[in-house]
C-alpha positions as CSV (number, residue, x, y, z in Angstrom):
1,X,0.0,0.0,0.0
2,X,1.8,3.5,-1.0
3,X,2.2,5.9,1.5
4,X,0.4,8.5,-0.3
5,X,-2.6,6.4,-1.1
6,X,-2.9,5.6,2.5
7,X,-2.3,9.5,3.8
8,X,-5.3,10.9,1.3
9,X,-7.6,7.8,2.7
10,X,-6.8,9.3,5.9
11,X,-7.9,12.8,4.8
12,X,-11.2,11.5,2.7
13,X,-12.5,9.4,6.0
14,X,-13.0,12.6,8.0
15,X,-15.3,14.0,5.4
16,X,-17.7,11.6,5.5
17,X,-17.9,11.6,9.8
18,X,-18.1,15.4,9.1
19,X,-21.4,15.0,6.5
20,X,-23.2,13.1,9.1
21,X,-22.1,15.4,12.6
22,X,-23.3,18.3,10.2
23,X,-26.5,17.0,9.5
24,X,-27.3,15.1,12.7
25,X,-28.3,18.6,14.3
26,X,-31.0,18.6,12.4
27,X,-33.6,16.2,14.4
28,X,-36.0,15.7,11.3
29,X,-33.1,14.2,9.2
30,X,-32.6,10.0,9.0
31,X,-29.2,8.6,8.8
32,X,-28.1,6.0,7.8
33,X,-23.8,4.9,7.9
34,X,-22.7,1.4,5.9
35,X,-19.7,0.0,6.1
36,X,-19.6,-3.0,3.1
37,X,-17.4,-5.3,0.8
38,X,-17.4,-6.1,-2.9
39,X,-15.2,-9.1,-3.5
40,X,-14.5,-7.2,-6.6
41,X,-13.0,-9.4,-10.0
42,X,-10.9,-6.6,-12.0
43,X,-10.8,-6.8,-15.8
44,X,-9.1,-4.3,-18.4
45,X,-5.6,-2.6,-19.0
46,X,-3.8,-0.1,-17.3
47,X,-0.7,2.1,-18.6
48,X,2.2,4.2,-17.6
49,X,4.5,6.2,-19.8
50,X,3.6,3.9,-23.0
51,X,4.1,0.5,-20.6
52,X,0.6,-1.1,-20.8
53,X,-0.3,-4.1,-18.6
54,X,-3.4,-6.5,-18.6
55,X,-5.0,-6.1,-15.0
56,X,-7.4,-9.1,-14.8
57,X,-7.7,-10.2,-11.2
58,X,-10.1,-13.1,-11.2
59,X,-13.0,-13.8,-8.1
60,X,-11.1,-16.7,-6.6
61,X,-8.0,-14.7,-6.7
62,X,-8.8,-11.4,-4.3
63,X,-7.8,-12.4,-1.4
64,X,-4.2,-13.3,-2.8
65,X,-3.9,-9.9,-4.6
66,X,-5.7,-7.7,-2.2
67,X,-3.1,-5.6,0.0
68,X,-5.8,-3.5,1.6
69,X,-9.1,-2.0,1.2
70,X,-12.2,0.2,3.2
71,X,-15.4,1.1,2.3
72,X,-18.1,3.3,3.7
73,X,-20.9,4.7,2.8
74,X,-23.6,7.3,4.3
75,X,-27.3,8.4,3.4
76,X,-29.3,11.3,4.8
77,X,-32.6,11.8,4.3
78,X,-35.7,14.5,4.8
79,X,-38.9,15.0,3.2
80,X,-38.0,14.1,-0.9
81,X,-34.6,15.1,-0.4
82,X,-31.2,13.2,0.4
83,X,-27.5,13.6,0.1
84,X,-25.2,10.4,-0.3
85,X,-21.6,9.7,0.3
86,X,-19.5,6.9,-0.5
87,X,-15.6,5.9,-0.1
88,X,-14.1,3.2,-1.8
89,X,-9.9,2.2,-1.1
90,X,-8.7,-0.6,-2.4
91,X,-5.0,-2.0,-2.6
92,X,-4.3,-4.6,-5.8
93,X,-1.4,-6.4,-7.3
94,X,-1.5,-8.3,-10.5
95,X,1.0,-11.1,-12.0
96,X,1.3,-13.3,-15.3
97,X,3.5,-14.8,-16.7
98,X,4.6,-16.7,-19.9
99,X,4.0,-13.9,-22.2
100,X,5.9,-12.2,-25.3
101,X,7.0,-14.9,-28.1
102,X,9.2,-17.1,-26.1
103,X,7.3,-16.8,-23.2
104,X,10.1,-15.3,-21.2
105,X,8.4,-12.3,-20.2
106,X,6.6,-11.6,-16.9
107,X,4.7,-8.3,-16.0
108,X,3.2,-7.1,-13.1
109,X,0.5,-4.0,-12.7
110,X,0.0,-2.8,-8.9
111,X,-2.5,-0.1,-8.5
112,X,-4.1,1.7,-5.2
113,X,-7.1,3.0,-5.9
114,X,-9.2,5.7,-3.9
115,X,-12.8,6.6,-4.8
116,X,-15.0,9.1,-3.2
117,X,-18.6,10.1,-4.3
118,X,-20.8,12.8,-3.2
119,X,-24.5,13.3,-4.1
120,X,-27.8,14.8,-3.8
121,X,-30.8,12.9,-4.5
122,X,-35.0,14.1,-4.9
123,X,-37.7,11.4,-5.0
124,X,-39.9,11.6,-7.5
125,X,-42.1,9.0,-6.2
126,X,-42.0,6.6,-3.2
127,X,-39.8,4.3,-4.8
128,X,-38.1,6.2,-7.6
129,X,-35.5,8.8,-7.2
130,X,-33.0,10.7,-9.1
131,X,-29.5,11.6,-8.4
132,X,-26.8,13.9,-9.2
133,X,-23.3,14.1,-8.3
134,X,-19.3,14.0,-8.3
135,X,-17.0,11.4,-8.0
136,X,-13.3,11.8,-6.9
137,X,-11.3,9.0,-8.1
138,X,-7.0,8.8,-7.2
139,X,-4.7,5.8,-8.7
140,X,-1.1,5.3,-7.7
141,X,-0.6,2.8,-10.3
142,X,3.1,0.9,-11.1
143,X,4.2,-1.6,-14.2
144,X,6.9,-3.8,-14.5
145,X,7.7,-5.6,-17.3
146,X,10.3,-8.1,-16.8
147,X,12.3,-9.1,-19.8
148,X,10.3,-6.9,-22.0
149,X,13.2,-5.0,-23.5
150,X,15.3,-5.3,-26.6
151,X,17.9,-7.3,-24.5
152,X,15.8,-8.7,-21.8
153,X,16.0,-5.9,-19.8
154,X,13.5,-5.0,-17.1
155,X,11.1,-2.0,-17.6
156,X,9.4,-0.3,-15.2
157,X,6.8,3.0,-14.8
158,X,4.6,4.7,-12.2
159,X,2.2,7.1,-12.2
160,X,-0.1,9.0,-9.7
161,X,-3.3,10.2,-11.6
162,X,-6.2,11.9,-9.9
163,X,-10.0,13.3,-11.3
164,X,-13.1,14.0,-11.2
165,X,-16.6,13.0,-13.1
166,X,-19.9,14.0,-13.0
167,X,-22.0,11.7,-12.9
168,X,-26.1,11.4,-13.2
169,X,-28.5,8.7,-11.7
170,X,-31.8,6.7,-10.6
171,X,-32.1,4.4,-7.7
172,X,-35.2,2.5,-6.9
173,X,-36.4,0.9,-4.1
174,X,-38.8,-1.9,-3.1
175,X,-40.4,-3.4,-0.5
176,X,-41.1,-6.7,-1.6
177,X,-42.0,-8.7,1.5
178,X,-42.1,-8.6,5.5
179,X,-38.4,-7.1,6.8
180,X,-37.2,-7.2,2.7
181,X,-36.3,-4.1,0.3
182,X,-34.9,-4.5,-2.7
183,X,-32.4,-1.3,-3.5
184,X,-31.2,-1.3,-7.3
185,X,-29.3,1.9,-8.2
186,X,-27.5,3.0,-11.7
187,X,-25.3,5.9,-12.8
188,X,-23.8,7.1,-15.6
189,X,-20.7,9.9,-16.0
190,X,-17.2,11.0,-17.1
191,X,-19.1,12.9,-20.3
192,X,-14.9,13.8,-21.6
193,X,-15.0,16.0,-18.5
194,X,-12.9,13.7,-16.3
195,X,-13.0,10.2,-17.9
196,X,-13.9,9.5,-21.2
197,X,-16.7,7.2,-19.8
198,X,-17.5,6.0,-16.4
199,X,-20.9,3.8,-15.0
200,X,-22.1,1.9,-12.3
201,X,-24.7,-0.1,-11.1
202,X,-25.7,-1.7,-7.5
203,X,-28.5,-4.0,-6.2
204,X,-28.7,-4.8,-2.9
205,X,-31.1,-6.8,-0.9
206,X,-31.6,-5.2,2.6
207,X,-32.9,-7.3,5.7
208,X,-34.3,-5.6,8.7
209,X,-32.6,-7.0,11.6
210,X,-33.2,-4.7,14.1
211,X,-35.3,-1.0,14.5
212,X,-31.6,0.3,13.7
213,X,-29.3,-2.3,12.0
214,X,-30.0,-4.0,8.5
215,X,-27.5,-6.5,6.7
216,X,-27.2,-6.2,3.1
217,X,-26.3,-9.2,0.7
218,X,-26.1,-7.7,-3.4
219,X,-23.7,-7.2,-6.4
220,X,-22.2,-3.9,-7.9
221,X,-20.3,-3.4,-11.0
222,X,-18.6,-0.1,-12.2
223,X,-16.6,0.9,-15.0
224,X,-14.2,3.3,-15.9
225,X,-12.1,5.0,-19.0
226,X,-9.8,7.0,-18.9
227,X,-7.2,8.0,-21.1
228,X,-4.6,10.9,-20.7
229,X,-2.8,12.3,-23.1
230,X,-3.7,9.1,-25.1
231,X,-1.1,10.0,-28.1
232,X,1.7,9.7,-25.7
233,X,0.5,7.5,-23.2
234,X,1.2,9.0,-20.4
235,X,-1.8,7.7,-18.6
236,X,-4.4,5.0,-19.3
237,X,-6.8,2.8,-16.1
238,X,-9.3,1.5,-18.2
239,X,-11.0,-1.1,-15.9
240,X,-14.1,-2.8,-15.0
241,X,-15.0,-4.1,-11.5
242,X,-17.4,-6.4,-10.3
243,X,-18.6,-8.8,-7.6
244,X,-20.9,-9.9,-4.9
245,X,-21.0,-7.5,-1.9
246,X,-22.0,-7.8,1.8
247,X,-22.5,-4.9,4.6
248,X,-24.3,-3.6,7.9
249,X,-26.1,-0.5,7.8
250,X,-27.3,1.3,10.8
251,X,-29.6,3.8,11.2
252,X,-29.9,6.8,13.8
């Protein structure tokens, strides 16, 4: 886990504590704080300074390649209105081997990722809402190609990258039996602004447990493009990730 990747985690956390202590003065406001997991699978390419690897970290493989990761989320709610935060950070390290035409050549792609999202929502009707919003995203991301040069050599590159993309949204909810909600949400953004492209989508199935505390079992997927200074490449994360989550939500 870089240094700096873990400092700026560090300095993202606070804000969302901060959202919630600013809102919780207000007595007709509903909160609600999750903290979750996505056993996230990781598919696509990323590239430093022309060096481009193949980043595909398979299901059965995340434990193995995860070096670290938190994830939080918070809602607040009055009337029709809302405002949503979320923070993703997640440490990963990719291998293969056997490439190149003698199958001498190894690479390696390691990549922290940090991803924080702020929103404001209206409901539009008891179980349909809309959404609108930014989302921060910072890669420390390093490639090593070993035995990729002319001679064998070993060639390496890093690259720190940060952005931001708006992003616009619908998230549904229903109430399909006694204790049970179905919660489906989808968003699309970059728009050339930040990335080139960028979308996610979520559905959760939430269980009552308790007045306060609700477990969540679902799947999320989100996908990203981005391409800087693409004619020198200088710059390129262009990844999918997706995978069964799990959280615990509590609500004050």
């Amino acid at each position: 886990m870089h240094p700096t990747a873990l400092l700026r985690t560090t300095c993202v956390l606070p804000l969302l504590m901060l959202s919630a202590a600013a809102l919780a003065a207000e007595d007709e406001w509903q909160h609600t704080l999750t903290a979750y997991f996505v056993a996230a699978a990781i598919d696509g390419q990323a590239g430093v300074h022309g060096l481009t690897a193949d980043v595909d970290v398979p299901f059965h493989d995340i434990l193995d390649n995860l070096d670290g990761g938190l994830m939080l989320a918070y809602r607040g709610e009055r009337g029709r209105y809302a405002v949503m935060s979320d923070l993703i950070f997640l440490g990963q390290k990719q291998e293969a081997e056997g490439l190149g035409y003698f199958g001498r050549t190894k690479a390696t792609a390691e990549g922290d990722q940090l991803i924080f999202e702020l929103d404001g929502a209206y409901l539009l009707t008891d179980q349909l809402s809309v959404y609108a919003g930014l989302r921060y995203w910072d890669l420390d991301v390093d490639v090593d190609i070993y035995g990729g040069g002319p001679l064998g050599e070993t060639l390496s590159a890093s690259g720190d990258e940060n952005w931001v993309d708006p992003l616009v949204g619908l998230r549904y909810v229903w109430n399909f039996a006694n204790r049970w909600s179905l919660v489906a949400k989808g968003d699309v953004g970059g728009f050339g602004i930040g990335s080139d492209l960028a979308w996610q989508a979520t559905a959760f199935a939430n269980w009552q447990w308790t007045d306060h505390a609700n477990l969540m079992f679902g799947y999320r997927y989100i996908d990203v493009d981005y391409d800087e200074d693409e004619a020198n490449g200088r710059f390129l994360w262009d990844v999918s990730q997706s995978g069964p989550a799990a959280g615990f939500a509590w609500k004050f």
